[in-house]
BASEKE-854728 format. One record per residue (C-alpha): residue number from 1; z negated, y, x. Coordinates in steps of 0.02 Angstrom, whole numbers, plus 50000, padded with zeros to 5 digits. Layout:
# residues N
<r><k>NUM</k><Z>Z</Z><Y>Y</Y><X>X</X></r>
...
***
This chain:
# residues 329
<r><k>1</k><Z>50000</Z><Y>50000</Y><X>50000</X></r>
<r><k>2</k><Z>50046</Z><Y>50172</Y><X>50084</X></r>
<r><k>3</k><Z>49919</Z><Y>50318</Y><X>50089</X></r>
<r><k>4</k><Z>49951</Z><Y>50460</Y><X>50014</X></r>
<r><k>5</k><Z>49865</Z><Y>50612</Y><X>50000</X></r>
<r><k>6</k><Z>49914</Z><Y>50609</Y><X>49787</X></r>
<r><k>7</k><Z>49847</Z><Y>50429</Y><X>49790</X></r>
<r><k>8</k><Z>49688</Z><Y>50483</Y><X>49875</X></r>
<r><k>9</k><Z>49655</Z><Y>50611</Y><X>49752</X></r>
<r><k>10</k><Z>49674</Z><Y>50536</Y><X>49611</X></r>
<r><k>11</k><Z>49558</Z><Y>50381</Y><X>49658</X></r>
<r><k>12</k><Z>49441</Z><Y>50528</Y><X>49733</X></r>
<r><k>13</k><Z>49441</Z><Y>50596</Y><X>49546</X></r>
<r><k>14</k><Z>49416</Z><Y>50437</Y><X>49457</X></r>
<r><k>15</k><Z>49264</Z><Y>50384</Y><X>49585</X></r>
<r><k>16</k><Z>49200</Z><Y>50567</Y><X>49531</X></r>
<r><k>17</k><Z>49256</Z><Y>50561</Y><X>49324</X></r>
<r><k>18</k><Z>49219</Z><Y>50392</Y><X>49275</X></r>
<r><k>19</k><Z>49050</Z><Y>50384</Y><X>49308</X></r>
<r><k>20</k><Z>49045</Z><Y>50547</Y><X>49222</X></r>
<r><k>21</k><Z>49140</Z><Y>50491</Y><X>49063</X></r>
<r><k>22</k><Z>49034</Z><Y>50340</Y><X>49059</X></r>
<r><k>23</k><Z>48865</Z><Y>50436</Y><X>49067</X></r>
<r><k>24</k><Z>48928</Z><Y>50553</Y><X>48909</X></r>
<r><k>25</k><Z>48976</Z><Y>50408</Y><X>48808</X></r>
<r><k>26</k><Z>48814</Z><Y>50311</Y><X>48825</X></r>
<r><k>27</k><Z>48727</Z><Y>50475</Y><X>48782</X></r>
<r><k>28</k><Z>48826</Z><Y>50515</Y><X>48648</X></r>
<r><k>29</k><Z>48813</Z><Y>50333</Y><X>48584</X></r>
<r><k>30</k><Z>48602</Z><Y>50329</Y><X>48621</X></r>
<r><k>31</k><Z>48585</Z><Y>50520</Y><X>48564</X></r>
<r><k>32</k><Z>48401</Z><Y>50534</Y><X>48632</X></r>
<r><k>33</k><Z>48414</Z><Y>50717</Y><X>48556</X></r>
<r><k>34</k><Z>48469</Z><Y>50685</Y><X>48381</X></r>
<r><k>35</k><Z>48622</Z><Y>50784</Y><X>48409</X></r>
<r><k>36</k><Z>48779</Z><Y>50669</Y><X>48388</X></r>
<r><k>37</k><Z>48720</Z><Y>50562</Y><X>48226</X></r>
<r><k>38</k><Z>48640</Z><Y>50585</Y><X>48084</X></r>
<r><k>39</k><Z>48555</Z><Y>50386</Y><X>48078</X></r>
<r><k>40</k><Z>48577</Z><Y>50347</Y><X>48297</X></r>
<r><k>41</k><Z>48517</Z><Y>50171</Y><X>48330</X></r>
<r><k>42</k><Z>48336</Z><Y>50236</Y><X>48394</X></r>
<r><k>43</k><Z>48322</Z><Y>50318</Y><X>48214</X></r>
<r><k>44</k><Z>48373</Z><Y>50148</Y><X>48134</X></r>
<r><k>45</k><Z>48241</Z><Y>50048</Y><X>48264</X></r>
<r><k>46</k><Z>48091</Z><Y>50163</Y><X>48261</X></r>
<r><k>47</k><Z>48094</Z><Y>50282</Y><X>48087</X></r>
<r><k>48</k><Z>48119</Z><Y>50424</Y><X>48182</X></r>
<r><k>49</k><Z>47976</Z><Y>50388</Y><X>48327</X></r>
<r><k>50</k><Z>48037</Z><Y>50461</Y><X>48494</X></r>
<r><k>51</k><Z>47970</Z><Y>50532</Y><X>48634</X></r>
<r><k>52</k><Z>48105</Z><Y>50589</Y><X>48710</X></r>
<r><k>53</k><Z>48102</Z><Y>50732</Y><X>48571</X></r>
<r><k>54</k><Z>47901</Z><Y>50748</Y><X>48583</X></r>
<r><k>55</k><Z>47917</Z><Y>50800</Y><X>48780</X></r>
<r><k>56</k><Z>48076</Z><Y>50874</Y><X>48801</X></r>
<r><k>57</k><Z>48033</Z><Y>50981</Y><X>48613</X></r>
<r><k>58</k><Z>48104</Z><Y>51157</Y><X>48673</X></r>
<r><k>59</k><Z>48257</Z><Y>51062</Y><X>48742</X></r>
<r><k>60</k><Z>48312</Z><Y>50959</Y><X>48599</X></r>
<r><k>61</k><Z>48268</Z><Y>51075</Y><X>48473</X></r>
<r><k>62</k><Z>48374</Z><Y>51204</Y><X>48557</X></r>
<r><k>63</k><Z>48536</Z><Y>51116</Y><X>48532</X></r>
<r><k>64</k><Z>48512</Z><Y>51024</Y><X>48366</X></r>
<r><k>65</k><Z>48484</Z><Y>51211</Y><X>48271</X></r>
<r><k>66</k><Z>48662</Z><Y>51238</Y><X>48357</X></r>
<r><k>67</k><Z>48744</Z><Y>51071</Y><X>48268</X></r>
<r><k>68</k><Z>48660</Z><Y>51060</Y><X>48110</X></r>
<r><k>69</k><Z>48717</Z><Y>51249</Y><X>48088</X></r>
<r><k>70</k><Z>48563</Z><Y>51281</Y><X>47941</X></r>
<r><k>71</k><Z>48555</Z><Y>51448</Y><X>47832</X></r>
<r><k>72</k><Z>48366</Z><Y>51442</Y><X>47825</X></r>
<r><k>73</k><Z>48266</Z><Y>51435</Y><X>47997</X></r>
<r><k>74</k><Z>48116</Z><Y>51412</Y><X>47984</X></r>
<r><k>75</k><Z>48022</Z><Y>51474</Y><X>48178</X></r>
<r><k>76</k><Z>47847</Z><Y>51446</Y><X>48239</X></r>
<r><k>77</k><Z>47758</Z><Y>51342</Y><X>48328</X></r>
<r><k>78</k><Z>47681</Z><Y>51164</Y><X>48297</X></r>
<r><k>79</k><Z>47591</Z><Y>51217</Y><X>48128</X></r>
<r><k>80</k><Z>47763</Z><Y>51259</Y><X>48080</X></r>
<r><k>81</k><Z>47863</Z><Y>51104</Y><X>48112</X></r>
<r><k>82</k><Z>47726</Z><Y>50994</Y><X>48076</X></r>
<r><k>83</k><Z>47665</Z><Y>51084</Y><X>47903</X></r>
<r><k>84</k><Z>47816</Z><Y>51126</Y><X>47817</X></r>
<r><k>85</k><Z>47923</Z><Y>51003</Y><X>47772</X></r>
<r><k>86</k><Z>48116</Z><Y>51074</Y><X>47772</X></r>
<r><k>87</k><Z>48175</Z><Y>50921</Y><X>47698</X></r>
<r><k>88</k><Z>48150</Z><Y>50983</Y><X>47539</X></r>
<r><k>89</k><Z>48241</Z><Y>51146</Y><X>47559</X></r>
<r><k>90</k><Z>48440</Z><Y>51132</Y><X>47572</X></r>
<r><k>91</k><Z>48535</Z><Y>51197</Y><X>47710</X></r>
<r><k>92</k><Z>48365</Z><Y>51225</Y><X>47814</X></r>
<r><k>93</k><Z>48305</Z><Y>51176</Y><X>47978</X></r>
<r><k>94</k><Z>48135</Z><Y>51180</Y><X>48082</X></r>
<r><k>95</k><Z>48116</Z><Y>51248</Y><X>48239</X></r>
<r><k>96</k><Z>47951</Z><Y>51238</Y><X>48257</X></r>
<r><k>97</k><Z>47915</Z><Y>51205</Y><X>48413</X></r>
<r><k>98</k><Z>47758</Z><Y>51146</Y><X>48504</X></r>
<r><k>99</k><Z>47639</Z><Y>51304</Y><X>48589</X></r>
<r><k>100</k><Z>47781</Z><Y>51412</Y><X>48549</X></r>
<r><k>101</k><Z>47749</Z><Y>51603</Y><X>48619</X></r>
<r><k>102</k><Z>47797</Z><Y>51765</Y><X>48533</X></r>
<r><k>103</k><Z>47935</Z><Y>51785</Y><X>48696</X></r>
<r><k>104</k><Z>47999</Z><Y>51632</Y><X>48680</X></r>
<r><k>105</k><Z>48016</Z><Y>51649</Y><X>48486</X></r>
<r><k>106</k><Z>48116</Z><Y>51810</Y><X>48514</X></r>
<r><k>107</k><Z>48229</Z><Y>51700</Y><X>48619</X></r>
<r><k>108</k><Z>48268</Z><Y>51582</Y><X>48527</X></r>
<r><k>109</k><Z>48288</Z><Y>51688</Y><X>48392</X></r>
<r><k>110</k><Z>48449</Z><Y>51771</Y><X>48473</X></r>
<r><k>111</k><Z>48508</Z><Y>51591</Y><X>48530</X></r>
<r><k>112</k><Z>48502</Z><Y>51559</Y><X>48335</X></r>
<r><k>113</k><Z>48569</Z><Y>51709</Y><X>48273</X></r>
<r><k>114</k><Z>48710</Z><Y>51692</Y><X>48404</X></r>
<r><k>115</k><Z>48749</Z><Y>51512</Y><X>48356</X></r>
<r><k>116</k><Z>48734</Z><Y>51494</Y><X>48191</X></r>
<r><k>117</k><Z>48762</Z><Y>51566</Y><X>48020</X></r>
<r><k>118</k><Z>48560</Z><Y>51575</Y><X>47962</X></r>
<r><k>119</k><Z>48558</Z><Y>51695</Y><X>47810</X></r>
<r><k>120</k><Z>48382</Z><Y>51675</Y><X>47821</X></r>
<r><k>121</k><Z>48235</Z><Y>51673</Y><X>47938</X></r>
<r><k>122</k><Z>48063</Z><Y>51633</Y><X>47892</X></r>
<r><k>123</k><Z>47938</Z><Y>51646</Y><X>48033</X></r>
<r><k>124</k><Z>47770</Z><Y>51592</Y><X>48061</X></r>
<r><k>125</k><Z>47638</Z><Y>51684</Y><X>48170</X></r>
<r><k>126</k><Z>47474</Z><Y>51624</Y><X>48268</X></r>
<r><k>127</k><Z>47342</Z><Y>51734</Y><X>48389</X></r>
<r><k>128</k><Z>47386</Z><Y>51603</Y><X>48530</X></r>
<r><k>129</k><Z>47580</Z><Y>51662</Y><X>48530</X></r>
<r><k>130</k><Z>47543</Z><Y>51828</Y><X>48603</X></r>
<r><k>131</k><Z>47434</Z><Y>51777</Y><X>48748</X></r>
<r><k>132</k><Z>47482</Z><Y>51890</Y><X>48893</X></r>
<r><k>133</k><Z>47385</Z><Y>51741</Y><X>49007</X></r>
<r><k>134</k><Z>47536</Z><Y>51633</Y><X>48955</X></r>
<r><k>135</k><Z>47705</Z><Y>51716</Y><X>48903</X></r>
<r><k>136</k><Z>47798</Z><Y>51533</Y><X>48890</X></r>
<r><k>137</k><Z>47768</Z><Y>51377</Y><X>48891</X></r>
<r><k>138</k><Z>47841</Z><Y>51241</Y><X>49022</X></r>
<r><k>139</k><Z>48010</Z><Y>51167</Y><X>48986</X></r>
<r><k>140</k><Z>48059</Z><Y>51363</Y><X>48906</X></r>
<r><k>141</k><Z>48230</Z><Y>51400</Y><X>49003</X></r>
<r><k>142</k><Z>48231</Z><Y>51592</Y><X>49011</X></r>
<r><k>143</k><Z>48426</Z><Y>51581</Y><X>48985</X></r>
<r><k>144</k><Z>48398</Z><Y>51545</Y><X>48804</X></r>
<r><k>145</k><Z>48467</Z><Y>51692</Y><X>48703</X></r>
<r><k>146</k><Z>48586</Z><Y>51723</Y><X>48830</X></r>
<r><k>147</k><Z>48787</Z><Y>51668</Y><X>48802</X></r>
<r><k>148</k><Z>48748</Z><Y>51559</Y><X>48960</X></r>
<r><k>149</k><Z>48615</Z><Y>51454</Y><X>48882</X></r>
<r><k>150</k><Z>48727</Z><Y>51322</Y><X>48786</X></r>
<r><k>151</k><Z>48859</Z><Y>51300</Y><X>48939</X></r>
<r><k>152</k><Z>48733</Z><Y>51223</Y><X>49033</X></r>
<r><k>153</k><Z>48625</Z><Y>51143</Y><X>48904</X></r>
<r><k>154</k><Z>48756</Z><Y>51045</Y><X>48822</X></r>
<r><k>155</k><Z>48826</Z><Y>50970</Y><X>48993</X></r>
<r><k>156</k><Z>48626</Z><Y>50943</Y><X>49039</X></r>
<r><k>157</k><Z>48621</Z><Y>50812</Y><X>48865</X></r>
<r><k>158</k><Z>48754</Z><Y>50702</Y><X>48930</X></r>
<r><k>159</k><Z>48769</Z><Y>50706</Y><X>49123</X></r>
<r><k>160</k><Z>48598</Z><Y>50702</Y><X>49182</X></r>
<r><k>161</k><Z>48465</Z><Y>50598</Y><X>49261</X></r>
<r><k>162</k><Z>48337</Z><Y>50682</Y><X>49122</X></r>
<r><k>163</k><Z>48483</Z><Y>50651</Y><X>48983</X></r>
<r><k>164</k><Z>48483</Z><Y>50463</Y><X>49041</X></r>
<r><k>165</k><Z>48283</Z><Y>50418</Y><X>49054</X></r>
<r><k>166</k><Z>48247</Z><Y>50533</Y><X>48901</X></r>
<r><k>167</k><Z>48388</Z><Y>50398</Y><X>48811</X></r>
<r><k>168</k><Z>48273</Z><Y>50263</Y><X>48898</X></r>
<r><k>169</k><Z>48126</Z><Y>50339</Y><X>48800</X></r>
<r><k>170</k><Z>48207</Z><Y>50327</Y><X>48639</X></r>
<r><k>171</k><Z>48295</Z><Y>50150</Y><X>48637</X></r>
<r><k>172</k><Z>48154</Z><Y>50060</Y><X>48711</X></r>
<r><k>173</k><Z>47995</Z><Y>50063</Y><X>48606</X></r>
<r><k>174</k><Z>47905</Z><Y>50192</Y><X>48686</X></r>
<r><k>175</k><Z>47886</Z><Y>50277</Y><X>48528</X></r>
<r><k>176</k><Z>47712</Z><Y>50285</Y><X>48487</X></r>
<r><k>177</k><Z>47672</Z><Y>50457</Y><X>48448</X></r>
<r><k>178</k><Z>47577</Z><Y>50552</Y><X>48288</X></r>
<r><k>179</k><Z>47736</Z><Y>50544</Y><X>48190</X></r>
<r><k>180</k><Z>47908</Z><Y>50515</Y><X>48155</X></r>
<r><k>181</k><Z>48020</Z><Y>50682</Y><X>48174</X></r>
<r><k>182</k><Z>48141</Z><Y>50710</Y><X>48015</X></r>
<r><k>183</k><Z>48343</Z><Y>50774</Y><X>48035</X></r>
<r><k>184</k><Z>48303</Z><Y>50944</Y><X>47972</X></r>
<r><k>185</k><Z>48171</Z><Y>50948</Y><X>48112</X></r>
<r><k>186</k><Z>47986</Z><Y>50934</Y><X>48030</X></r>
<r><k>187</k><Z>47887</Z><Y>50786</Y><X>48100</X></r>
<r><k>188</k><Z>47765</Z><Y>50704</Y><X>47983</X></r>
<r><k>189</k><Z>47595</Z><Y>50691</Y><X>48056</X></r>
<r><k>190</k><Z>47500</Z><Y>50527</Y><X>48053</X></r>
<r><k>191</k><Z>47307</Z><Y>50545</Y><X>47997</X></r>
<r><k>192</k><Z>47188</Z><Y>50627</Y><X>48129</X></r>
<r><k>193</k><Z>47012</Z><Y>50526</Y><X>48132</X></r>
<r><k>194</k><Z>46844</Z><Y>50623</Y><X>48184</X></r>
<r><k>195</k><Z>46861</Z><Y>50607</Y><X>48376</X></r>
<r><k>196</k><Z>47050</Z><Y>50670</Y><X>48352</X></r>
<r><k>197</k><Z>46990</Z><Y>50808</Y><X>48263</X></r>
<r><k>198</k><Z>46852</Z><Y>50845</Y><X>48373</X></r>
<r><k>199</k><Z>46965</Z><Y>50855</Y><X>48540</X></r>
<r><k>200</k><Z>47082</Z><Y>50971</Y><X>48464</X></r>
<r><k>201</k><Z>46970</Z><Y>51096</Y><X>48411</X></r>
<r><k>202</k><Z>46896</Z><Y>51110</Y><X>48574</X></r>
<r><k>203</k><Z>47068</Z><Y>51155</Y><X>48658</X></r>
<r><k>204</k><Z>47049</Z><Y>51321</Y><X>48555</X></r>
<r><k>205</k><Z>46971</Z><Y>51495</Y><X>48635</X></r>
<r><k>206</k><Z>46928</Z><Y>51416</Y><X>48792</X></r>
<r><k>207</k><Z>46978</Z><Y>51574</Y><X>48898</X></r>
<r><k>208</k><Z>46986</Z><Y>51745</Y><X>48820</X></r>
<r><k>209</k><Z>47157</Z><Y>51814</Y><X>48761</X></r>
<r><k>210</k><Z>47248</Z><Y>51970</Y><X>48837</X></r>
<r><k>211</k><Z>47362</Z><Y>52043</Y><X>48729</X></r>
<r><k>212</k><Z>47467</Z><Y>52210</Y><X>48779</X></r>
<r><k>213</k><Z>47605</Z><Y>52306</Y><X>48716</X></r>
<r><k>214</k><Z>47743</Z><Y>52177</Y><X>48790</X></r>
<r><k>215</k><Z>47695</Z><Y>52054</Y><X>48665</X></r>
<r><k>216</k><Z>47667</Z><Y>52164</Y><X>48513</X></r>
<r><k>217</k><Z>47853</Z><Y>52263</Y><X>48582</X></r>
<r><k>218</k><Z>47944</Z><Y>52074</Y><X>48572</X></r>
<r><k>219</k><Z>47883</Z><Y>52061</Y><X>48411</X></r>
<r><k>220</k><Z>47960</Z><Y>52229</Y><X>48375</X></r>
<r><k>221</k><Z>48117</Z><Y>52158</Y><X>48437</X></r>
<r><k>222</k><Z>48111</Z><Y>52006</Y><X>48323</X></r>
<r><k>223</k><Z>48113</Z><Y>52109</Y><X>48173</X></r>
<r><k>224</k><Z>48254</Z><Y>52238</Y><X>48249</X></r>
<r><k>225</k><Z>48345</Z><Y>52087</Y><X>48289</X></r>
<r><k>226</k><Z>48362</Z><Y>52006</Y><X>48127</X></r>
<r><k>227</k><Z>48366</Z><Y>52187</Y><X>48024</X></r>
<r><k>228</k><Z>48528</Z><Y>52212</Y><X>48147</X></r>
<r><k>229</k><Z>48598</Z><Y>52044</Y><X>48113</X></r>
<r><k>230</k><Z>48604</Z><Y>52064</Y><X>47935</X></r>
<r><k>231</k><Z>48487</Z><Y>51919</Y><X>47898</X></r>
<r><k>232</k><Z>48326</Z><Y>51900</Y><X>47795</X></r>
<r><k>233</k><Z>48159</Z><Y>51913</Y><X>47884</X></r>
<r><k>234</k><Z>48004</Z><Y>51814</Y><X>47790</X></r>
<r><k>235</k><Z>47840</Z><Y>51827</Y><X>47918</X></r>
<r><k>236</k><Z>47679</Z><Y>51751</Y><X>47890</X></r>
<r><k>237</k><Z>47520</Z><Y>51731</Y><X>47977</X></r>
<r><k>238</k><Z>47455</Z><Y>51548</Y><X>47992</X></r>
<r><k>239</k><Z>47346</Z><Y>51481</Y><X>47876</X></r>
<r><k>240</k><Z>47190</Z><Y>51442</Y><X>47962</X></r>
<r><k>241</k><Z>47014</Z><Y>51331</Y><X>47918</X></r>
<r><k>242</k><Z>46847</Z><Y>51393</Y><X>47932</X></r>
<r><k>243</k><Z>46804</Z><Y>51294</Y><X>48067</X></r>
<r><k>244</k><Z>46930</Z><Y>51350</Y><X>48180</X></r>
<r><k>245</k><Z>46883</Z><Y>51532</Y><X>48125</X></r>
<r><k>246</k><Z>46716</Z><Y>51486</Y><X>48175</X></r>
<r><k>247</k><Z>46759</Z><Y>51436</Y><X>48368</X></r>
<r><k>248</k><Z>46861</Z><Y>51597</Y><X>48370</X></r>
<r><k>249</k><Z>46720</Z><Y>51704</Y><X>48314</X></r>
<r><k>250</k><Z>46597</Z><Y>51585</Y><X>48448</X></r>
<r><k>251</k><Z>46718</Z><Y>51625</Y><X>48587</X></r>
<r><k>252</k><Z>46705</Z><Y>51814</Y><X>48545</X></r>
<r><k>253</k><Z>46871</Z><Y>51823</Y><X>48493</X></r>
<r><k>254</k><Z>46829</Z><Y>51890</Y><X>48295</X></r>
<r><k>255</k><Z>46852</Z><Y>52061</Y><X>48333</X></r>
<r><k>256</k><Z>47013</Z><Y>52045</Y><X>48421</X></r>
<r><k>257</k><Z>47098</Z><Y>51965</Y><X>48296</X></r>
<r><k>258</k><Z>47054</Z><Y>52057</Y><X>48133</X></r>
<r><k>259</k><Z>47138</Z><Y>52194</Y><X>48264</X></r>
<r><k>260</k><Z>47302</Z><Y>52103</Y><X>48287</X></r>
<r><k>261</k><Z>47314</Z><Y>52065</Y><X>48114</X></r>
<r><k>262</k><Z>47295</Z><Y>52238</Y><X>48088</X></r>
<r><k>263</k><Z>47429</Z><Y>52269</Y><X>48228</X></r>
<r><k>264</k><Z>47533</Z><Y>52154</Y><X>48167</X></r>
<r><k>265</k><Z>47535</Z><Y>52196</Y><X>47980</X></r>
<r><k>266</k><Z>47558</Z><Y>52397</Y><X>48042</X></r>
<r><k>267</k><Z>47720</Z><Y>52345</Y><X>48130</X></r>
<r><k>268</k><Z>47773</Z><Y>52261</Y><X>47988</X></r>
<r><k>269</k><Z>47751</Z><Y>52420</Y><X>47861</X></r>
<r><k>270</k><Z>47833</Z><Y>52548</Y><X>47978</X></r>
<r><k>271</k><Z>47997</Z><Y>52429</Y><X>47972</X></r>
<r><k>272</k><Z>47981</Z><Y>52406</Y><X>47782</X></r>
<r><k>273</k><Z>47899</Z><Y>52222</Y><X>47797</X></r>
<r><k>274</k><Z>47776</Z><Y>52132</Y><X>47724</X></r>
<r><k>275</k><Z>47703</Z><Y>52038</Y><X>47848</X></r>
<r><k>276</k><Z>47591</Z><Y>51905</Y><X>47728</X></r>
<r><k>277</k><Z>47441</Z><Y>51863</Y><X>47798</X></r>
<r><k>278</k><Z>47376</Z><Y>51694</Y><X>47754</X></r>
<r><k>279</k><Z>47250</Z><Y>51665</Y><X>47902</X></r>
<r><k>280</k><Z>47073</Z><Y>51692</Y><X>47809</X></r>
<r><k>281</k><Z>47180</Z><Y>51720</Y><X>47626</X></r>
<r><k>282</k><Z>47208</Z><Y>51557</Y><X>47593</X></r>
<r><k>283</k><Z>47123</Z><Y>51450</Y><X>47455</X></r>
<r><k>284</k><Z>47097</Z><Y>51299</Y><X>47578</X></r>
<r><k>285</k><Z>47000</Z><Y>51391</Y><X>47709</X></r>
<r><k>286</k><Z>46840</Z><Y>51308</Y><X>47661</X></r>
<r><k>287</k><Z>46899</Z><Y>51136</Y><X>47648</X></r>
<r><k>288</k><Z>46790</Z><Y>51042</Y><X>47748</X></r>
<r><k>289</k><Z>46901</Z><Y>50941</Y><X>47881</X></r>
<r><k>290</k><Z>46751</Z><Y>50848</Y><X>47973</X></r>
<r><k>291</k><Z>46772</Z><Y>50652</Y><X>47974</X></r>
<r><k>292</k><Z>46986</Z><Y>50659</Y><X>47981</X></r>
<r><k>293</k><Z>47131</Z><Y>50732</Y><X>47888</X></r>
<r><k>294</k><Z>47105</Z><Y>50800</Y><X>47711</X></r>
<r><k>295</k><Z>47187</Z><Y>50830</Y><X>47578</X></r>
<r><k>296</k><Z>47262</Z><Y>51011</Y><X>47631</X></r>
<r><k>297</k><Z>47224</Z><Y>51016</Y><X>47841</X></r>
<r><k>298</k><Z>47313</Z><Y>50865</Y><X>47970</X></r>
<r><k>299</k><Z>47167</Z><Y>50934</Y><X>48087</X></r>
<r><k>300</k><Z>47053</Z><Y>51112</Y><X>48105</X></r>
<r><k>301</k><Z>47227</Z><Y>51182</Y><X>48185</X></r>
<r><k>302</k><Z>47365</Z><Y>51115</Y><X>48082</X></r>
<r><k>303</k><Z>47378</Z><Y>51128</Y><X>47893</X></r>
<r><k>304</k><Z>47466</Z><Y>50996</Y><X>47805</X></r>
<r><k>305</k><Z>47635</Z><Y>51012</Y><X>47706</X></r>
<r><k>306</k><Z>47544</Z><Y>51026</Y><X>47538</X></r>
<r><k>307</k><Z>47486</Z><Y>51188</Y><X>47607</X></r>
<r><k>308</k><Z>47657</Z><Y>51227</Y><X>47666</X></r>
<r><k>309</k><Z>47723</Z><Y>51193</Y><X>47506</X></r>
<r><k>310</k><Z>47598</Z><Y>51338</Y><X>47432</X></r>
<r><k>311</k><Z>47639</Z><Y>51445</Y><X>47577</X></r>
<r><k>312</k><Z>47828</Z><Y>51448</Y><X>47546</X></r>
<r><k>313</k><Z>47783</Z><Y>51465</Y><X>47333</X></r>
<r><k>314</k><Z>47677</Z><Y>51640</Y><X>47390</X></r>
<r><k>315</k><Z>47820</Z><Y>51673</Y><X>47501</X></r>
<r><k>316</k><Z>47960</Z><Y>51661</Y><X>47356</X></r>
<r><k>317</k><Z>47868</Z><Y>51733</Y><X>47211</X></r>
<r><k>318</k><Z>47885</Z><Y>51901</Y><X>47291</X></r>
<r><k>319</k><Z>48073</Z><Y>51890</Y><X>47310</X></r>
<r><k>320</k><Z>48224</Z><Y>51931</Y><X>47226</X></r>
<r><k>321</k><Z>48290</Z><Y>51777</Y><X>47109</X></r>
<r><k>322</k><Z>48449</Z><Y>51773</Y><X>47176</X></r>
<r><k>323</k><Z>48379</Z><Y>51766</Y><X>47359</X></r>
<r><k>324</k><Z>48245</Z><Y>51609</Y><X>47340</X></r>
<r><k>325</k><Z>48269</Z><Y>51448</Y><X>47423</X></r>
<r><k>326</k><Z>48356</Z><Y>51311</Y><X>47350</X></r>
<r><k>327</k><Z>48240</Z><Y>51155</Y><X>47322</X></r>
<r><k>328</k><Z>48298</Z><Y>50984</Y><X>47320</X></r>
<r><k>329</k><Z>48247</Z><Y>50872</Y><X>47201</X></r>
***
């Protein structure tokens, strides 16, 4: 066989493509990040267990708001995705996402408005989102909300080493988690028991909160962003339980919040929005969530999607008919 310099590049580009080729199809066919199929193998196997999605959260999330193109978004962090259940609301999707900070909302609030035709943007708040201590979270790219973002993230879900284990974590059983996630992105919480309950409200207040103009100026942005965009803007404070008020107020935190409440509600009002307030106006903030799950809270931190369920109701009966959500029945 004669060498030739044609013959050498072409097996010199098949070495380099079909490894390439066959690393998209087998992520395409395993779809660790629920992005190609609406029922992928792993979804058939497991009920929609998969840890690839719990750990790489920002990641995954960021992409499947691109391809399932919703009109309602619904943004916050994990009381969000794990207390409201947008399975019940047509053309709407969840990105909650886990820890999620007011910067990183603001990001991924372009990346959405950029990507996707949302009419509609309903956004939950909580004190921990505008910790100066901690502006994002790890696993936030800061190229999200820039044009950039997707070129690289979409070649990252096929052609990578993280693409290929995080496909390992999702075909092989590793599942076991606190839920199963749903297409529209909500993930339905198993039952907490008292020691679950008990670790988790410990995590909160452990260091005092800093919170500065930055944080209260990118929520500023949030709104301007939207109001330019031409989409709707729903924004609610958290629900919260009494016993998670009550390590607040023990960590000397009481007095800063009822201020960025305030703050927050004041920002609202001078852009002509209500910004509801649901943290201590809530009629499930005395339930007493001691020995495990109740009725109404998954833990002290997380309300469960019966409480969602309200929280959207307050939420539409101050809207225009023509504007409220479509509910599936």
């Amino acid at each position: 066989m004669r060498f030739t310099f044609r013959r050498y590049n072409r097996t010199l580009a098949a070495l380099v493509l079909l490894p390439l080729l066959a690393s998209a199809f087998y992520e395409i066919r395993t779809d660790p990040y629920w992005l190609w199929h609406e029922k992928p193998a792993w979804f058939l196997d497991w009920g929609g267990h998969n840890r690839a999605l719990d750990i790489r959260n920002r990641f995954a999330k960021s992409l499947q708001v691109v391809v399932r193109r919703p009109e309602v978004v619904l943004l916050g962090s994990s009381r969000v995705y794990r207390g409201i259940d947008t399975g019940k609301i047509n053309g709407a999707y969840n990105l909650g996402i886990s820890g999620l900070r007011i910067r990183e909302a603001e990001a991924y609030l372009r990346h959405t408005l950029r990507w996707t035709g949302a009419r509609r943007v309903i956004l939950g708040l909580d004190y921990f989102m505008f910790d100066h201590n901690k502006p994002w979270e790890a696993g936030f790219d800061r190229d999200l909300g820039r044009h950039v973002y997707l070129f690289k993230a979409l070649p990252a879900a096929l052609l990578t080493l993280m693409a290929y284990r995080d496909s390992g974590l999702a075909v092989s059983g590793e599942h076991a988690g606190d839920g199963f996630w749903t297409y529209s992105g909500f993930k339905s919480t198993k039952p907490r028991d008292r020691e679950d309950l008990e670790v988790i409200l410990s995590g909160f207040y452990t260091k005092k909160q800093i919170i500065t103009a930055a944080e209260y100026a990118s929520f500023e942005t949030v709104i301007d962003l939207v109001g330019k965009a031409g989409v709707e803007l729903d924004v609610f404070i958290s629900p919260m339980n009494a016993r998670q008020v009550d390590r607040l107020r023990a960590a000397g935190e009481a007095a800063d919040f009822d201020q960025w409440r305030k703050r927050l509600i004041d920002i609202g009002r001078l852009r002509g929005l209500t910004v509801h307030d649901f943290s201590l106006d809530n009629p499930f903030f005395g339930e007493e969530v001691i020995n495990g799950s109740s009725p109404h809270w998954i833990d002290t931190s997380h309300y469960a999607p019966s409480v969602g369920d309200w929280l959207l109701g307050r939420l539409e009966a101050e809207r225009d008919p023509e504007s409220r959500l479509a509910r599936r029945e």
